[in-house]
C-alpha positions in Angstrom: -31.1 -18.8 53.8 -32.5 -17.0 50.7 -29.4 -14.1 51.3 -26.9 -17.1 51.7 -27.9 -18.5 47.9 -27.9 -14.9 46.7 -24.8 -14.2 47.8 -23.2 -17.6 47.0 -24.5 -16.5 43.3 -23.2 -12.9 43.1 -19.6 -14.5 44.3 -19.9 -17.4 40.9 -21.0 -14.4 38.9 -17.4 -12.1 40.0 -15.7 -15.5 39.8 -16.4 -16.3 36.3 -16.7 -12.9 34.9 -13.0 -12.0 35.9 -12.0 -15.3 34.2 -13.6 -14.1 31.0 -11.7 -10.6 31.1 -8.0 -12.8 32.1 -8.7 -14.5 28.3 -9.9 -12.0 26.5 -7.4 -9.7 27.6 -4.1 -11.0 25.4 -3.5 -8.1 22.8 -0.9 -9.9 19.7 1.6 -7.9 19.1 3.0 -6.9 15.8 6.7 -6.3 14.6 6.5 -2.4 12.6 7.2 -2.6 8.8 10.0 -0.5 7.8 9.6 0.3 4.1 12.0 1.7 1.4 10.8 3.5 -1.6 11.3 1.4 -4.5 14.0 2.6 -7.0 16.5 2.0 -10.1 19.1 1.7 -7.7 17.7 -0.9 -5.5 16.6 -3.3 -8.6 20.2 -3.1 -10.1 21.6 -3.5 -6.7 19.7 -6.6 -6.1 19.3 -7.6 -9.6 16.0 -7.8 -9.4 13.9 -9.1 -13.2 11.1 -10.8 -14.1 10.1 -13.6 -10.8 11.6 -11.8 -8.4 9.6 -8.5 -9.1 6.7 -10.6 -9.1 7.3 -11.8 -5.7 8.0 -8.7 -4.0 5.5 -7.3 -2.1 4.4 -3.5 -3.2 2.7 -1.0 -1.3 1.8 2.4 -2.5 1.8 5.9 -0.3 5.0 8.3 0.3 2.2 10.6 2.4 -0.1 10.7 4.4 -2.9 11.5 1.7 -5.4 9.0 0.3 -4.7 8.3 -3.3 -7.8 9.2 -5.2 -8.7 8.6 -8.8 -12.3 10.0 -9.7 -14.2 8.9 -13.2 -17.1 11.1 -14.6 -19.8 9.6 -17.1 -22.5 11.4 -18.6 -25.3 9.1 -20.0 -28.0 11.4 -22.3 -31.4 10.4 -23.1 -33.1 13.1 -24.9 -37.1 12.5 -26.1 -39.8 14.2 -27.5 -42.8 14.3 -25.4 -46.1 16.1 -27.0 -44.1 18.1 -29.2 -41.1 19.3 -26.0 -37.9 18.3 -26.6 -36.9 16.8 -23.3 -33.0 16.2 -22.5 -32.0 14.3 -19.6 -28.4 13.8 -18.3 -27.2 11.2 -15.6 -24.2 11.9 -14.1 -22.5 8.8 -13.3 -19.2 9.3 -10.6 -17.1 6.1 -10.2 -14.7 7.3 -7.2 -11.4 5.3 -6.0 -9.7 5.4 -2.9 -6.8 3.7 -2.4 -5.3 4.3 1.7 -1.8 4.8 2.3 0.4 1.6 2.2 -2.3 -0.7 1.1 -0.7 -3.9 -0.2 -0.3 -4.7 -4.2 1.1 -6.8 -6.3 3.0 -7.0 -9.6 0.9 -7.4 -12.8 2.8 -6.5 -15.5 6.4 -4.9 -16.3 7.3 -3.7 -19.4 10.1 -1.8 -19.8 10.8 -0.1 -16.8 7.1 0.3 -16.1 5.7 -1.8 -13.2 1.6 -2.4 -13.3 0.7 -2.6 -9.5 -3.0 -4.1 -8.7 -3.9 -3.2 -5.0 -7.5 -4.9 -5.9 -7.4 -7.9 -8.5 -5.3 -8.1 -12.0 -7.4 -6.4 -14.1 -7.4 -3.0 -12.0 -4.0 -1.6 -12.1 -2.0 1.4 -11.4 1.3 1.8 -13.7 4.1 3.3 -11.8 7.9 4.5 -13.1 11.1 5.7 -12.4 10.9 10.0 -12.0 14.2 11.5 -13.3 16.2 10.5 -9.8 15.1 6.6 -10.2 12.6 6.8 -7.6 9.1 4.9 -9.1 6.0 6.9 -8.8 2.9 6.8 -10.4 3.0 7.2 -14.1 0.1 10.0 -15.3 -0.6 10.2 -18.6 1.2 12.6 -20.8 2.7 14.1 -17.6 -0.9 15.2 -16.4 -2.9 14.2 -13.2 -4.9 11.4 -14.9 -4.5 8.0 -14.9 -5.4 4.9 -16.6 -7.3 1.9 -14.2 -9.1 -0.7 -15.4 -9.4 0.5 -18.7 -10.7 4.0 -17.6 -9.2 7.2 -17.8 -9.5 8.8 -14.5 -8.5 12.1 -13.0 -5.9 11.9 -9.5 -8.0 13.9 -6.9 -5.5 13.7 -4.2 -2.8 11.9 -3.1 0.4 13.8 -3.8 -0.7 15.5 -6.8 -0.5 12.2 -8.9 2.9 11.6 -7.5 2.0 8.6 -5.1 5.2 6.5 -4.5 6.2 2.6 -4.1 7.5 1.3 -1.5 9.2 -2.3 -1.1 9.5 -4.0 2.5 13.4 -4.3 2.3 15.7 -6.3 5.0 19.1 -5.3 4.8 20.4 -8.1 7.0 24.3 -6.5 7.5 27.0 -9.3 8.3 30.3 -8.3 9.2 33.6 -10.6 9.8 35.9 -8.9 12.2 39.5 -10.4 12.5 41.3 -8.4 15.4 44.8 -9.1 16.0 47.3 -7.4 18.1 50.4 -5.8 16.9 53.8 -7.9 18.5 56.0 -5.3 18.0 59.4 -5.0 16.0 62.7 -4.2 17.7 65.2 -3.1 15.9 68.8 -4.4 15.6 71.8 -4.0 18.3 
């Protein structure tokens, strides 16, 4: 009687367990993102100013490297303790990492210089046109240093300062096709 129960049990316990796995087995599937490095070309082709930059959605990258901007800050504290001079130095590192094709947004455009903020508005990276049109970020004086949130900080990696921007672009192609077939012309008697 006792095996009965215990097997009646073990045969509820398969039962239900393999209708747990059935639900929790549905995977959503995800259409890929084809992107298209932002450029001169494809603003003046789609005339795109002011609103409509602002409601495009950026994303940096262009390789496979993590952007990474790196901040040093030396606080010194010197003090005289029974007669010794005693210096002290902290070393502060403020590190940013920024993954490939992370999501940002327009902050500002001035010129032909676009402020994208991957984190909030006040924390922006300014990117611009290199001499072909394509927008890359914009170092300071040509150097691998950057300016975010008010800081100066140096690129560590991520194309040597050269990270592009990338657009999602649709180019939706519609074509009108008249076909016709030629009669034929004779020609006089």
């Amino acid at each position: 009687m006792k095996t009965n129960y215990f097997l009646m049990a073990c045969v509820a316990i398969l039962f239900f367990s393999q209708c747990a796995v059935k639900k929790t087995a549905q995977v959503q599937k995800h259409e890929p993102i084809v992107l298209t490095q932002l450029s001169e070309k494809i603003i003046g082709d789609y005339n795109l100013s002011g609103e409509r930059l602002t409601n495009i959605q950026y994303f940096n990258g262009g390789n496979t490297d993590t952007l990474v901007l790196r901040r040093v800050e030396i606080e010194k504290n010197d003090t005289i303790v029974n007669g010794k001079l005693i210096s002290r130095n902290l070393e502060k590192i403020y590190i940013v990492r920024i993954n490939p094709f992370t999501k940002g947004k327009l902050v500002n455009l001035n010129s032909k210089l676009m402020s994208i903020s991957f984190e909030n508005d006040e924390l922006s990276l300014v990117f611009g046109p290199d001499s072909k049109g394509n927008y890359l970020l914009y170092g300071i004086r040509g150097e691998n240093k950057v300016y975010y949130g008010g800081y100066e900080y140096s690129v560590v990696s991520g194309g040597n300062g050269r990270s592009k921007l990338y657009i999602d672009l649709d180019q939706i192609k519609k074509y009108t096709i008249n076909k016709r077939v030629a009669t034929g012309i004779e020609v006089g008697p």
